[in-house]
Backbone atoms as SQL, in Angstrom:
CREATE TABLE atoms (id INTEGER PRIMARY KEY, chain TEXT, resi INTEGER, resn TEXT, atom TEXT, x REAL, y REAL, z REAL);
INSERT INTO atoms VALUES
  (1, 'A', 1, 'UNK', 'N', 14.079, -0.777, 23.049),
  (2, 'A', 1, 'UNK', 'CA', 13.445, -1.951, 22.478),
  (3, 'A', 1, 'UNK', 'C', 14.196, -2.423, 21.231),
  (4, 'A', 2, 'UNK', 'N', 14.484, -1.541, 20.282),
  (5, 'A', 2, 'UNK', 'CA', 15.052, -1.835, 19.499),
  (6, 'A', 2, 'UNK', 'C', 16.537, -2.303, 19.348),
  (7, 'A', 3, 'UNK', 'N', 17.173, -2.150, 20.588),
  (8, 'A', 3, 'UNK', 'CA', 18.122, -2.827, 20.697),
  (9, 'A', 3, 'UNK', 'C', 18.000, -4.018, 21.524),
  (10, 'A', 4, 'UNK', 'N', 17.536, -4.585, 22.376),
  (11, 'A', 4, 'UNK', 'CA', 17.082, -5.352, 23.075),
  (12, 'A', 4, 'UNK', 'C', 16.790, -6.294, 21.497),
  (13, 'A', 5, 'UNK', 'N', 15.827, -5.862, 20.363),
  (14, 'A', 5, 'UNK', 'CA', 15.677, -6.866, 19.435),
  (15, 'A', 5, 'UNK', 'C', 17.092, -7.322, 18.677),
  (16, 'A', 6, 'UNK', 'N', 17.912, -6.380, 18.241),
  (17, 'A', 6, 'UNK', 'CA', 18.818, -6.723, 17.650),
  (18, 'A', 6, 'UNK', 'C', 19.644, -7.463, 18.332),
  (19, 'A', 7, 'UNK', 'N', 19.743, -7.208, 19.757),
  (20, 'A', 7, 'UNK', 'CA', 20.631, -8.147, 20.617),
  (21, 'A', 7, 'UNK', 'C', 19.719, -9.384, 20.728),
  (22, 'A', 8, 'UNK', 'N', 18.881, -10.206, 20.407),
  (23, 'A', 8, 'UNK', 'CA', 18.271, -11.028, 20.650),
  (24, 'A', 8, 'UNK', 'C', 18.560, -11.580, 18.717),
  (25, 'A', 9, 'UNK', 'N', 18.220, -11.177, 17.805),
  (26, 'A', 9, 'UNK', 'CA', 18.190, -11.587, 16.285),
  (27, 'A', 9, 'UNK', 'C', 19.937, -12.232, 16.305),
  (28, 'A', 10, 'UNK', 'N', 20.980, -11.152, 16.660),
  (29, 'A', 10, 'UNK', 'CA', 22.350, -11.572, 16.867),
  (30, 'A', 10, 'UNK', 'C', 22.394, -12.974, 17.649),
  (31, 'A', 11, 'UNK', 'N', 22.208, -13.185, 18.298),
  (32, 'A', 11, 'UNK', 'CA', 21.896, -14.406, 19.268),
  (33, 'A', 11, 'UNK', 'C', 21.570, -15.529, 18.592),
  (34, 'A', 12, 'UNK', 'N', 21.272, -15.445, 17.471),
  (35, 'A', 12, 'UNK', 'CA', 20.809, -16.704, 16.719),
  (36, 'A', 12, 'UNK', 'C', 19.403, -17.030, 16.087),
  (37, 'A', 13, 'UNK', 'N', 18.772, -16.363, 17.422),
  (38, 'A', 13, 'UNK', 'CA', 17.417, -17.097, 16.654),
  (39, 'A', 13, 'UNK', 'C', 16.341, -15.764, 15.719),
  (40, 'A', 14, 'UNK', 'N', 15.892, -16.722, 15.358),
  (41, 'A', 14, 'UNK', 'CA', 14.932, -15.301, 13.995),
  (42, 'A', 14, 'UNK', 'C', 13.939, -15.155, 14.603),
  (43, 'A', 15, 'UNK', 'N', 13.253, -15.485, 15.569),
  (44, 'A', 15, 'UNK', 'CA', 11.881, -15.603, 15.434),
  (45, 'A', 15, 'UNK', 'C', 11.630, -14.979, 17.234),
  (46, 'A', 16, 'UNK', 'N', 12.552, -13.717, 17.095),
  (47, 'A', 16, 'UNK', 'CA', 12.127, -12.853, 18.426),
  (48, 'A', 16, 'UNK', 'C', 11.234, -11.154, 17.451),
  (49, 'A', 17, 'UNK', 'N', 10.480, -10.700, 18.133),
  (50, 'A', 17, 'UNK', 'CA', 9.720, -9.631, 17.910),
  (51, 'A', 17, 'UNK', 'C', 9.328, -8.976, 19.249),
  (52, 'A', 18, 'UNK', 'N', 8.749, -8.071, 19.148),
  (53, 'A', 18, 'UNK', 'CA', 8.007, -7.058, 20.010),
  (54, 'A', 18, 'UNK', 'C', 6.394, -7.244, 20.081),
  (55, 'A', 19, 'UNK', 'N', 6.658, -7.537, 21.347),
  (56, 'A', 19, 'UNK', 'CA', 4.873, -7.355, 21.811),
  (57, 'A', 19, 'UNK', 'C', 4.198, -5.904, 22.486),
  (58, 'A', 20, 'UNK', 'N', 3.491, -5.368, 21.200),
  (59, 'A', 20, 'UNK', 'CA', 3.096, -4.021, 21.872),
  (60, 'A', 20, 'UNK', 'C', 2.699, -4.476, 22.853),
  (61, 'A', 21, 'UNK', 'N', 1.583, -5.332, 23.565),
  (62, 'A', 21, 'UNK', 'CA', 1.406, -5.306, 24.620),
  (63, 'A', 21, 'UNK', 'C', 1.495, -4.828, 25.802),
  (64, 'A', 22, 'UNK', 'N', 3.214, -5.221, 25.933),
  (65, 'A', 22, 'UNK', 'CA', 3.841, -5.113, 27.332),
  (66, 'A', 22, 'UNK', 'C', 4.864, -4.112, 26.824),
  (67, 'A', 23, 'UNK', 'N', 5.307, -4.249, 25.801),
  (68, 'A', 23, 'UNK', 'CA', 6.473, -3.374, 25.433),
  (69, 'A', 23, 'UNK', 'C', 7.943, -4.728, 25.137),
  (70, 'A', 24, 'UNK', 'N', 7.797, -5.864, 25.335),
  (71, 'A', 24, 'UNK', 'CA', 9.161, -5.986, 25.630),
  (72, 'A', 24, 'UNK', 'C', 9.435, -7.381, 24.078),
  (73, 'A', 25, 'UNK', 'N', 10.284, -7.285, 24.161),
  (74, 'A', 25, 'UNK', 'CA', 10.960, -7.668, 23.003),
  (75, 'A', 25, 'UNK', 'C', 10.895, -9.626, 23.668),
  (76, 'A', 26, 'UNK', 'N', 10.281, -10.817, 22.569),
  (77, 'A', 26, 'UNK', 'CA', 9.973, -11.670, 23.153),
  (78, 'A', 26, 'UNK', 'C', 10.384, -12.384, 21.969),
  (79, 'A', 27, 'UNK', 'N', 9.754, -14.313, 21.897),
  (80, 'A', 27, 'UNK', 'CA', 9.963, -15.309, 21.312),
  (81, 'A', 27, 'UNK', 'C', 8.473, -15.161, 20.715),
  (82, 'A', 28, 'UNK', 'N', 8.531, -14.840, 19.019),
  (83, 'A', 28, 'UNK', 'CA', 7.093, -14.781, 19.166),
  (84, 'A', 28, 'UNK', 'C', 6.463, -15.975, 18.512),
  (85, 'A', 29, 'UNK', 'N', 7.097, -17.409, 18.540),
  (86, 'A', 29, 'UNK', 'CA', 6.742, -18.325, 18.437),
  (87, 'A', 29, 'UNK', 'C', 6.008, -18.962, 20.130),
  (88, 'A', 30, 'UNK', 'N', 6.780, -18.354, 20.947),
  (89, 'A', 30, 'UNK', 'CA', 6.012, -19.306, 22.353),
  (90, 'A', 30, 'UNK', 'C', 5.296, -18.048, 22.646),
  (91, 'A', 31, 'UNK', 'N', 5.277, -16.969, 22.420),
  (92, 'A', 31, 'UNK', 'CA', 4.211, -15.818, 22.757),
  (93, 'A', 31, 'UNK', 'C', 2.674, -16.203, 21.943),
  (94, 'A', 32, 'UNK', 'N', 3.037, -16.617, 20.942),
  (95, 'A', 32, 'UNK', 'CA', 1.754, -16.931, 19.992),
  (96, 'A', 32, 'UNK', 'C', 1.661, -15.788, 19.355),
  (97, 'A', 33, 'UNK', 'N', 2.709, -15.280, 18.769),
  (98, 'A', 33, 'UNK', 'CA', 2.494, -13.810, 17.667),
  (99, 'A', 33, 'UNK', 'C', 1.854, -14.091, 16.604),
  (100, 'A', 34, 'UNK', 'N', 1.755, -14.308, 15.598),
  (101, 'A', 34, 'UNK', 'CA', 1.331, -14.766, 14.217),
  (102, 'A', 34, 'UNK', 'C', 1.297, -13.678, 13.584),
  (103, 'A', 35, 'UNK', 'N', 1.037, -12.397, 13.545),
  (104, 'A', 35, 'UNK', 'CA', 0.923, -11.472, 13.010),
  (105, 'A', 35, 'UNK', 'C', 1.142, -10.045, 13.689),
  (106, 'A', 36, 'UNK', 'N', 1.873, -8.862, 12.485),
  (107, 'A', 36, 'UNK', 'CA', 2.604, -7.845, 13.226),
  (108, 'A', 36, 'UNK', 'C', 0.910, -6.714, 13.036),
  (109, 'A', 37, 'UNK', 'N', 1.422, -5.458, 13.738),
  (110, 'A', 37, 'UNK', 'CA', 0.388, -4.539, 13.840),
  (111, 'A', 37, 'UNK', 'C', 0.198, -3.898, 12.666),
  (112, 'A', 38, 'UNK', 'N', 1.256, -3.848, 12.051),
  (113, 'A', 38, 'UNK', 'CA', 1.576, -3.352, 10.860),
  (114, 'A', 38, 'UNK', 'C', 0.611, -3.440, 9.537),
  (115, 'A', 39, 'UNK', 'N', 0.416, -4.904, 9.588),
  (116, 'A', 39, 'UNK', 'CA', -0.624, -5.454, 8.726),
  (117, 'A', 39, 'UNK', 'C', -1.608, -5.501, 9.051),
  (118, 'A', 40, 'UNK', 'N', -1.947, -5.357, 10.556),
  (119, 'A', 40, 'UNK', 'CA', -3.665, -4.953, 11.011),
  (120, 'A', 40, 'UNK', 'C', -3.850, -3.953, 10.703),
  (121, 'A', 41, 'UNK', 'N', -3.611, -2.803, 10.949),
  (122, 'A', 41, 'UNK', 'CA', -3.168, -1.152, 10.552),
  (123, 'A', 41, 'UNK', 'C', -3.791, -1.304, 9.134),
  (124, 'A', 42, 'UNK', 'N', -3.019, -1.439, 8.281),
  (125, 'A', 42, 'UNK', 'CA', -3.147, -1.491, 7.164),
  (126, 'A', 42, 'UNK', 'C', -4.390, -1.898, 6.560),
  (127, 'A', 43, 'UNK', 'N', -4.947, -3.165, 7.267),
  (128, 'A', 43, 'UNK', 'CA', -5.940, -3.768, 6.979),
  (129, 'A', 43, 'UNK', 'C', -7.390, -3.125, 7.495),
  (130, 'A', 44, 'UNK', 'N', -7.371, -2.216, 8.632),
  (131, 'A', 44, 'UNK', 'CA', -8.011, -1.592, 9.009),
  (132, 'A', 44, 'UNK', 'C', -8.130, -0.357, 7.555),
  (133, 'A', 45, 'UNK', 'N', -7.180, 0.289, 7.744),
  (134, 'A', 45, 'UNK', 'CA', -7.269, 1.508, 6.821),
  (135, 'A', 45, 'UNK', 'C', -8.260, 1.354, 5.500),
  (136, 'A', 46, 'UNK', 'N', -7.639, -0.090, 4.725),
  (137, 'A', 46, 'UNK', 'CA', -8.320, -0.424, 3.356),
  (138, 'A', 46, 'UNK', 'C', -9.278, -0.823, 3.315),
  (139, 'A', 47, 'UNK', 'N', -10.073, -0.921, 4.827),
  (140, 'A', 47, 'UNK', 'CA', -11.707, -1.624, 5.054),
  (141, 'A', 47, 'UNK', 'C', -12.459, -0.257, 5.012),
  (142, 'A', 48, 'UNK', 'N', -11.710, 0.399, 5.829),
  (143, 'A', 48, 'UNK', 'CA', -12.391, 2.157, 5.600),
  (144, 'A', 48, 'UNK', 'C', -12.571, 2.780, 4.457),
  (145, 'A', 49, 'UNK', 'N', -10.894, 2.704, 3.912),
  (146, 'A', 49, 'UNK', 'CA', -11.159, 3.048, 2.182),
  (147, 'A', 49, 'UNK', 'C', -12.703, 2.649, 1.770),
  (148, 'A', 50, 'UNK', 'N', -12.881, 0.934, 1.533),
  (149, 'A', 50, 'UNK', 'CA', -13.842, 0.460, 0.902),
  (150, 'A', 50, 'UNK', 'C', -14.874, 0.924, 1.168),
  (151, 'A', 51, 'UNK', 'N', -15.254, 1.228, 2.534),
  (152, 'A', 51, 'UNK', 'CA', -16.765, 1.257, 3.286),
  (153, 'A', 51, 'UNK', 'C', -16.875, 3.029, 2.880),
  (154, 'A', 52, 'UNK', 'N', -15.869, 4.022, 2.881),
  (155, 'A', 52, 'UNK', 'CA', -16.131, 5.405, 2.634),
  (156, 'A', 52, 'UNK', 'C', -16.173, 5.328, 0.856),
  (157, 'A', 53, 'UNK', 'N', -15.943, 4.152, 0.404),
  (158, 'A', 53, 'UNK', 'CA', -16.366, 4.629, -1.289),
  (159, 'A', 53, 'UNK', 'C', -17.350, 3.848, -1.338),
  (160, 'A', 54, 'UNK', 'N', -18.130, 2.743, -1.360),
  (161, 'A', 54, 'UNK', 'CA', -19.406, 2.491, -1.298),
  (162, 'A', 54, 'UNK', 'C', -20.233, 3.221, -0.942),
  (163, 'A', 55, 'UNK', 'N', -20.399, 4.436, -0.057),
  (164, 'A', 55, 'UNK', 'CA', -21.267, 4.904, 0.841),
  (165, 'A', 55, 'UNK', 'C', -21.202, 6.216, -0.313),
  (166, 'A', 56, 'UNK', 'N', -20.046, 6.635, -1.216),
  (167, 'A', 56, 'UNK', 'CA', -20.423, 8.068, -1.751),
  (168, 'A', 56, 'UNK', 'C', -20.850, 7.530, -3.320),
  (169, 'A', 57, 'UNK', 'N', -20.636, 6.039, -3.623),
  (170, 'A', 57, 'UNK', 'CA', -20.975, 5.725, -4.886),
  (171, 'A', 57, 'UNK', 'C', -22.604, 5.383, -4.235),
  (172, 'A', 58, 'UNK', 'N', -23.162, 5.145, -2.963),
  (173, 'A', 58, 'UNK', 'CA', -24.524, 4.523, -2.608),
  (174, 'A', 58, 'UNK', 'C', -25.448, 6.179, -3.095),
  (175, 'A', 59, 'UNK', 'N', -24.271, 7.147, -2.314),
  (176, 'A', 59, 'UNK', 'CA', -25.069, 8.640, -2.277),
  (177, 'A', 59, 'UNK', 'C', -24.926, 9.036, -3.534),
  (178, 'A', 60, 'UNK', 'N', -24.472, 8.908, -4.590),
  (179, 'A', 60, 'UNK', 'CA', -24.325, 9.382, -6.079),
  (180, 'A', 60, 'UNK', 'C', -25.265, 8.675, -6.748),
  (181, 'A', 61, 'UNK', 'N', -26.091, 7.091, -6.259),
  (182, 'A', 61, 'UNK', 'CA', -26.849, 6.500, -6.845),
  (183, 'A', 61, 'UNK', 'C', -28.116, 6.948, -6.465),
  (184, 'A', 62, 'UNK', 'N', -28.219, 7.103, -5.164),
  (185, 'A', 62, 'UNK', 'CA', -29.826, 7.378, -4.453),
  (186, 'A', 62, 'UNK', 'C', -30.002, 9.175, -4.702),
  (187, 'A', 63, 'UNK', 'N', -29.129, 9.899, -5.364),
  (188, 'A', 63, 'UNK', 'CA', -29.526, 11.480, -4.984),
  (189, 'A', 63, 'UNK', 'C', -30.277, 11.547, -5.981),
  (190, 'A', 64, 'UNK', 'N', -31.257, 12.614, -6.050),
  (191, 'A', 64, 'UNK', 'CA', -32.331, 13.156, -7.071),
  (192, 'A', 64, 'UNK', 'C', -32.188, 13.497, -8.092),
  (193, 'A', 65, 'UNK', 'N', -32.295, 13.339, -9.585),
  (194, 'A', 65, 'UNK', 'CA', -31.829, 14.522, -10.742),
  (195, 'A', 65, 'UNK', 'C', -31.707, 15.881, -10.246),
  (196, 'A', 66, 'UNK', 'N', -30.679, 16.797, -10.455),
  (197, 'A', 66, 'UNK', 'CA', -30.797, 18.205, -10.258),
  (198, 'A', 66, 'UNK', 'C', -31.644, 18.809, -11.175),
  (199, 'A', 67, 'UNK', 'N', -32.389, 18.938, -11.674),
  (200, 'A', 67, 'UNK', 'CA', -33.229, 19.990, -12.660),
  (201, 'A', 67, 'UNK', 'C', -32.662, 19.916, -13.880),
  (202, 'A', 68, 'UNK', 'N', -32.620, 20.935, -14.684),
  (203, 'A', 68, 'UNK', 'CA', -31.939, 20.708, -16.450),
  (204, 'A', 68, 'UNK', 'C', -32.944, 20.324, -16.977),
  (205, 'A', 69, 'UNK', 'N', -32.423, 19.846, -18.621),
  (206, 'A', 69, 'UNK', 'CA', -34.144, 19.709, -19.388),
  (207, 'A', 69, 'UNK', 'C', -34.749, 18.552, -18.777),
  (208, 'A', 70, 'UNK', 'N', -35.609, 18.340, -19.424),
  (209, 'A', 70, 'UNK', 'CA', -36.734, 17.425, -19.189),
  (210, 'A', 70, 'UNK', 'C', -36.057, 16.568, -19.586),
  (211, 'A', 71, 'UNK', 'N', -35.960, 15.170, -19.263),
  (212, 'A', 71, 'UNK', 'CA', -35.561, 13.717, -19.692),
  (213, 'A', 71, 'UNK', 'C', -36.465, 13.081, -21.135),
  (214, 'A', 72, 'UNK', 'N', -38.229, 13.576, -20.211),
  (215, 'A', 72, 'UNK', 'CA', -38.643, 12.545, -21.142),
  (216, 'A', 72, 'UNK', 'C', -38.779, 13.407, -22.589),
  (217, 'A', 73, 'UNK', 'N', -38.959, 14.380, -22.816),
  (218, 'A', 73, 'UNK', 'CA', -38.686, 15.683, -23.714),
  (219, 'A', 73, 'UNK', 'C', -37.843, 15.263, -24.430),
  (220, 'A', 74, 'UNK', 'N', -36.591, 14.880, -23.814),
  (221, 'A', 74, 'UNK', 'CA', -35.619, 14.809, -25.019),
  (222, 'A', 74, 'UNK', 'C', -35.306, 13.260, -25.568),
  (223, 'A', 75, 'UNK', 'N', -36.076, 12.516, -25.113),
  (224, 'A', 75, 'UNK', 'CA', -36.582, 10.837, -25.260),
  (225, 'A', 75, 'UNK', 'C', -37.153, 11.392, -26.765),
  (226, 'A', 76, 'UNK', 'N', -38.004, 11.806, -27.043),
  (227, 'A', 76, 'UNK', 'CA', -38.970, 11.898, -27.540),
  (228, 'A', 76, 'UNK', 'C', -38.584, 12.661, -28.991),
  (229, 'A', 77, 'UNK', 'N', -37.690, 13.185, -28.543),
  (230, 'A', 77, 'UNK', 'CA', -36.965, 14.253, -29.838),
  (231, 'A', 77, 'UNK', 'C', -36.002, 13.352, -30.598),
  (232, 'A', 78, 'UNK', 'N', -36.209, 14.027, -32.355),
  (233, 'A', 78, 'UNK', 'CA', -35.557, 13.075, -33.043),
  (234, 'A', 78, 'UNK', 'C', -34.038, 13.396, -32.508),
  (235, 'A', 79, 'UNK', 'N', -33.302, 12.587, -33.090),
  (236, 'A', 79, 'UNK', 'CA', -32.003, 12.848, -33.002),
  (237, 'A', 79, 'UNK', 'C', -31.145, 13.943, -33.682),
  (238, 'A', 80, 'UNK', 'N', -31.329, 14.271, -34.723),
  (239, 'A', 80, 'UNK', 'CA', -31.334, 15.775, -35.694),
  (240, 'A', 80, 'UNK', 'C', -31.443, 17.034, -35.103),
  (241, 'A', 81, 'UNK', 'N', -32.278, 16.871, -33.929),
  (242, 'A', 81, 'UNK', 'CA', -32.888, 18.272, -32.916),
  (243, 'A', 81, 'UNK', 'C', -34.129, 18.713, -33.867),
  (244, 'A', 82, 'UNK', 'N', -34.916, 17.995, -34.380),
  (245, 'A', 82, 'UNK', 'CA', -36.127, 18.610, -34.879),
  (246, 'A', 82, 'UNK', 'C', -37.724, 17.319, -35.171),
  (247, 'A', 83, 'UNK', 'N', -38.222, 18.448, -34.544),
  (248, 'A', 83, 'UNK', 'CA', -39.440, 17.266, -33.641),
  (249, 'A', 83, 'UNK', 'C', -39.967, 17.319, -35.115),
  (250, 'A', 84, 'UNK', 'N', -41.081, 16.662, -35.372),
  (251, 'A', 84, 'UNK', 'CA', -42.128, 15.754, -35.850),
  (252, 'A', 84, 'UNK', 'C', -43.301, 17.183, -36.189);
C-alpha cells in the first residue's frame, strides 16, 4: 500500500490516500475522504479521557465523609483550640 501511495503522490497529484475500507490506495477527493482515521482515533480516545474524569470527579463528589472528627464540633470551636 504504501508504495502503491508513493507511486501515485510521484505522479503528480496530492490528493491520493488510503481507504481503510477496501485497502487500496485511491483519489480521495472523488472517494469523498475528508478525513483520516487518525484524527477519529484520537478523537475517540479524548472523549473517553473526558467521560472517565467526570465520572471519578462525579464519584469524589457524591461519596460519604469517611469518619474523623465531627465537622460540626469543630464549626463551633474557637479558632485558638479553646472552647468557651
Amino acid at each position: 500500500m504504501i508504495a502503491d501511495l508513493n507511486a501515485a503522490i510521484a505522479s503528480g497529484s496530492r490528493h491520493h490516500g488510503i481507504d481503510v475500507r477496501d485497502g487500496k490506495v485511491k483519489n480521495v477527493v472523488d472517494a469523498e475522504i475528508f478525513d483520516s482515521l487518525e484524527s477519529k482515533s484520537w478523537a475517540l480516545k479524548l472523549t473517553f479521557d473526558v467521560v472517565l474524569t467526570l465520572l471519578k470527579v462525579d464519584q469524589i463528589i457524591m461519596s460519604k465523609p469517611a469518619g474523623g472528627p465531627n465537622m460540626a464540633n469543630q464549626a463551633a470551636r474557637r479558632p485558638d483550640g479553646y472552647d468557651d
